[in-house]
N, C-alpha and C positions, 0 to 999 in steps of 0.2 A: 123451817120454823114457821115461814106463813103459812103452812096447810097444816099444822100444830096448835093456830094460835084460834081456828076456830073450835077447838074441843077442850081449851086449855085457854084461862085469860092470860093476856102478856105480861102485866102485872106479876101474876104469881111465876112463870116461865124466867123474868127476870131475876126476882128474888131467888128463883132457888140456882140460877147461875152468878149471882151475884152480881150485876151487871145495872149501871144506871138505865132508867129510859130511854135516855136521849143517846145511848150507843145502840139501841135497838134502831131508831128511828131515821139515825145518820146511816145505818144498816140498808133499812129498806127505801131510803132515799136514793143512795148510792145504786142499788138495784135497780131501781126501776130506772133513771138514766142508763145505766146500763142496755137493760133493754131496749129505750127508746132510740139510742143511740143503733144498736145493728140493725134496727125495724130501719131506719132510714140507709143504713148503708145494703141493707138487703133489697130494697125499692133503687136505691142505686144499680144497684148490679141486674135488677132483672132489666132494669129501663134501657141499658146501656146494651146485654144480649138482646134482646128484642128490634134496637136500632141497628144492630147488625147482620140482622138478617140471622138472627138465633145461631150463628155462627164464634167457635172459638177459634183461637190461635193465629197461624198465618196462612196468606193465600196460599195457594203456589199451583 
């Protein structure tokens, strides 16, 4: 719907699904924490392979 809403205003995308604004907006709110949230667990995980010598699992 965000790569729709620049050829298409949201306004009208709303009306014609019936749908108030502010479910649009709780929409793309929820989204974009979404995102930001695995961006940080992604800088997690590389930060933590990296301090391990780029190694997984166990020694042995």
């Amino acid at each position: 719907m965000l790569k729709t809403h620049k050829k298409v205003k949201i306004p009208i995308l709303l009306k014609i699904a019936k749908l108030p604004k502010s479910s649009f907006y709780e929409w793309k709110h929820k989204l974009e924490n979404t995102i930001d949230k695995d961006k940080e667990l992604k800088e997690m995980i590389v930060d933590i392979f990296a301090n391990h010598l780029k190694r997984m699992g166990i020694e042995g």
